[in-house]
DRENMAR-90501 format. One line per 4 residues: number of its first residue (from 1); for each residue x, y, z of C-alpha. Coordinates in pm, whole numbers, plus 50000, padded with zeros to 5 digits. Example, Ala and Ser with C-alpha at 12.3 -4.5 7.8 and 13.67 -1.06 7.14 Angstrom:
BEGIN
1> 51230,49550,50780  51367,49894,50714;
***
This chain:
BEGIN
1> 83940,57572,34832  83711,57905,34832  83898,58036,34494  83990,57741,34285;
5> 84016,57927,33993  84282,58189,34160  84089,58480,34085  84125,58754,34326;
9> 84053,59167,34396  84271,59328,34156  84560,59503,34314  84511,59925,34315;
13> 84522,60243,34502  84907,60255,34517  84961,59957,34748  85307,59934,34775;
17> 85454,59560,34802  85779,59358,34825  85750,59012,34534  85823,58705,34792;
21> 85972,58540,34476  86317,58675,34338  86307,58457,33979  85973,58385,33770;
25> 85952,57992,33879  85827,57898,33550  86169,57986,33349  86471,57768,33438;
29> 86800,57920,33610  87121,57773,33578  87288,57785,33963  87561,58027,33956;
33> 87899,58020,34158  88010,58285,34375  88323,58479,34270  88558,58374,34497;
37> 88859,58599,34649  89202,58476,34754  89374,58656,35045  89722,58518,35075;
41> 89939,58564,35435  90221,58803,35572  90480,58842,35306  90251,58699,35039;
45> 90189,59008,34833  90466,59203,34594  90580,59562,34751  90685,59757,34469;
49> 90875,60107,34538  90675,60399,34446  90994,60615,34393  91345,60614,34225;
53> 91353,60281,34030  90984,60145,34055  91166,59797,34089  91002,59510,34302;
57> 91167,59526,34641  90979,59216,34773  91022,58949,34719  91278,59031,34441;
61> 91429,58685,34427  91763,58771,34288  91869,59037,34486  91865,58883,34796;
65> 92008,58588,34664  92302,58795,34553  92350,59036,34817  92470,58895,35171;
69> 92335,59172,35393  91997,59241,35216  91993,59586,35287  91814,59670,35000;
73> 91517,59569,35212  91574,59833,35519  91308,60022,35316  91085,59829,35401;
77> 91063,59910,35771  90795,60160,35879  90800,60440,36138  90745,60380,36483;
81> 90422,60468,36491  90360,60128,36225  90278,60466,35914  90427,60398,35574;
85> 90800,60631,35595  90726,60902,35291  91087,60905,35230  91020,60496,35071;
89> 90623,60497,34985  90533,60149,34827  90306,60042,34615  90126,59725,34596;
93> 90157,59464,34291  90031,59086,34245  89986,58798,34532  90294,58606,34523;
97> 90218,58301,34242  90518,58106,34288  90894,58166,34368  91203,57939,34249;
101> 91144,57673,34504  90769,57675,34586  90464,57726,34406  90260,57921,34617;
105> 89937,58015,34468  89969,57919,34085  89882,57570,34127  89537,57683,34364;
109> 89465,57915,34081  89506,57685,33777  89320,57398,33963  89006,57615,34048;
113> 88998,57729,33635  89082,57402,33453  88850,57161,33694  88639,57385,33935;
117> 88503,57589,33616  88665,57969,33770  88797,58198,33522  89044,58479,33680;
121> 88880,58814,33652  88535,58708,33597  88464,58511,33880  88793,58391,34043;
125> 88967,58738,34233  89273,58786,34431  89360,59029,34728  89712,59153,34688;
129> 89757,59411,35042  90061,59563,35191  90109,59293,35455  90336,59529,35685;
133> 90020,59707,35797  89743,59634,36041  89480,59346,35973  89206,59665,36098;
137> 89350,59897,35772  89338,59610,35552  89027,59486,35664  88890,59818,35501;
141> 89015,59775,35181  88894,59404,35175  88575,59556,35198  88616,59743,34920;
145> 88734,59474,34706  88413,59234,34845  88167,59491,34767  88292,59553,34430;
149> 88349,59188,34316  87972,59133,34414  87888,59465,34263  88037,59386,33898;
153> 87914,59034,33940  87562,59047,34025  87638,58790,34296  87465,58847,34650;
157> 87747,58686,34874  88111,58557,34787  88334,58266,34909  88711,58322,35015;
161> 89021,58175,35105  89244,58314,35307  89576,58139,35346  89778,58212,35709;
165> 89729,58590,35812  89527,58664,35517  89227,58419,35768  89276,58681,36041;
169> 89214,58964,35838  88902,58835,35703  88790,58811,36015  88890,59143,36093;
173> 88677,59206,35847  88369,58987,35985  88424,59152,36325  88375,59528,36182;
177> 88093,59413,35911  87939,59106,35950  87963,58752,35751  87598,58837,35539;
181> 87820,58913,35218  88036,58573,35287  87880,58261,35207  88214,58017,35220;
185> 88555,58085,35410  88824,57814,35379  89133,57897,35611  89454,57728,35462;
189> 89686,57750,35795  89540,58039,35954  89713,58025,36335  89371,58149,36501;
193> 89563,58161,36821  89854,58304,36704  90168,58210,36514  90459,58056,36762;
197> 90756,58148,36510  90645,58552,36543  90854,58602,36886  91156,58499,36706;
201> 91123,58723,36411  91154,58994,36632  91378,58932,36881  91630,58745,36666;
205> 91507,58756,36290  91412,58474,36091  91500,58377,35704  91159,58303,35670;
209> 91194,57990,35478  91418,58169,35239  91661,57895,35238  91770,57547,35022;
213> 91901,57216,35238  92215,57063,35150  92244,56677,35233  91915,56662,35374;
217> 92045,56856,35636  92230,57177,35604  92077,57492,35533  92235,57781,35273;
221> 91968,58069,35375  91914,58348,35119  91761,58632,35374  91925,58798,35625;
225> 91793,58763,36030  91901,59083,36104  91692,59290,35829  91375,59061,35878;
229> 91387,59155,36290  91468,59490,36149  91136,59505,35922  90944,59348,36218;
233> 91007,59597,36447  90731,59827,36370  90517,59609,36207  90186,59625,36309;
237> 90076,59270,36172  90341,59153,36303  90200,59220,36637  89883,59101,36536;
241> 90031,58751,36452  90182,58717,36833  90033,58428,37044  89719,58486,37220;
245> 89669,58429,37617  89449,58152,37525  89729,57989,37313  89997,58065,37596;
249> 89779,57902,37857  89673,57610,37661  90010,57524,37454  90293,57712,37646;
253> 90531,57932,37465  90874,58074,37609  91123,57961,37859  91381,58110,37929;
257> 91519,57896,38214  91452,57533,38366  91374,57372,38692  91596,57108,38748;
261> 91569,56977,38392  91283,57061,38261  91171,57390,38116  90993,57681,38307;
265> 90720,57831,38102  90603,58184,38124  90268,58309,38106  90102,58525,37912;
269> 90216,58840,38104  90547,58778,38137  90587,58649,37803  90508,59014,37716;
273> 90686,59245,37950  90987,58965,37824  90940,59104,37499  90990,59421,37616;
277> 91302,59343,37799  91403,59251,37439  91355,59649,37318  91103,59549,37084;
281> 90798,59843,37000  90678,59893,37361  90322,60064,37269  90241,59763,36968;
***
């Protein structure tokens, strides 16, 4: 009411200042989406050999439905330590879009372009990783990837989703960087307390879903349970995946004998000196 004509001091002598408004209000903006970044689970990105062939060794479809043993895949196992073995360096290719009986991520990636208005490269990303390795390396080169997709976009925060492990990692990430440059994070099956099946993977291998029912009932399985417990070994995500104490407390997990007839439940503790018993990787 003392200046109703808006006329003030004019502004001089170097006074430095921050605008409180980031857009002029008087010329329209159309609302922009954030780019959004997929981040699929363990086993959910191609491994491609960085030597001898430069075939695809996972998931190479064919192969192990041809070959009985899949020992072909025994390069994938890393040293004890959970370090890439120089002798069989990989490289990493594209998530995994689909295999012959499931469509994994073709369908999310087709519905967010034809009806959520995404278009791949521009504003719809994907985070292929080598999924043998720890959530905490990964989570650095999600970073990377995050701060270039908003860098090249001219976008202030992103949204993700993260499908199974790929949730943990991001927030691996969130832990070691904060959530300011994540504005929405949809988990698809992310096992926040852990993923039950991991204890069997190691101590007697899995197929992994790798398999087609017969009658409704029987199962022909196309991977081997000896060379997945052999990959899992020294996995370090694998690890990473093992039930919490909060999920053996609250769910129960192994039991390895009964009282009377029902079963005796271990806790956390000796659930894991049990899996040492086993002979897996002591120190992960």
């Amino acid at each position: 009411s003392t200046n109703p004509d808006g006329i003030g001091d004019e502004v001089s002598d170097s006074i430095s200042f921050i605008p409180f408004l980031k857009s002029d209000p008087l010329i329209p903006t159309i609302p922009t989406k954030n780019p959004v970044i997929i981040i699929p689970g363990v086993m959910g990105t191609e491994l491609i050999r960085d030597y001898g062939d430069k075939d695809e060794i996972w998931p190479a479809i064919s192969n192990i439905i041809i070959s009985p043993f899949d020992n072909f895949l025994r390069e994938l196992e890393l040293l004890l330590n959970g370090e890439t073995n120089l002798d069989f360096p990989m490289k990493v290719g594209d998530i995994i879009r689909d295999v012959p009986t499931s469509n994994i991520f073709n369908g999310l990636v087709s519905e967010l372009e034809n009806n959520g208005g995404y278009k791949e490269g521009e504003n719809l990303f994907v985070f292929p990783y080598d999924w043998r390795l720890s959530n905490v390396k990964n989570s650095e080169l999600l970073k990377e990837k995050i701060d270039k997709v908003i860098s090249d976009s001219g976008s202030e925060k992103v949204d993700i989703i993260a499908h199974s492990m790929g949730g943990l990692l991001t927030k691996e990430y969130i832990k070691e960087n904060g959530e300011d440059k994540i504005d929405h994070l949809i988990f698809l099956g992310t096992p926040h307390l852990g993923a039950p099946k991991v204890y069997k993977a190691l101590v007697y291998g899995d197929s992994m879903g790798f398999s087609i029912s017969i009658n409704n009932s029987d199962l022909i399985k196309f991977l081997n349970n000896g060379v997945v417990k052999a990959i899992s070994q020294n996995m370090p995500s694998i690890y990473e995946l093992l039930p919490s104490r909060k999920y053996v407390s609250d769910l129960r997990y192994i039991s390895e004998k009964t009282i009377g007839s029902d079963p005796a439940y271990l806790d956390y503790d000796a659930t894991k000196n049990l899996l040492i018993e086993k002979k897996v990787n002591q120190p992960m």
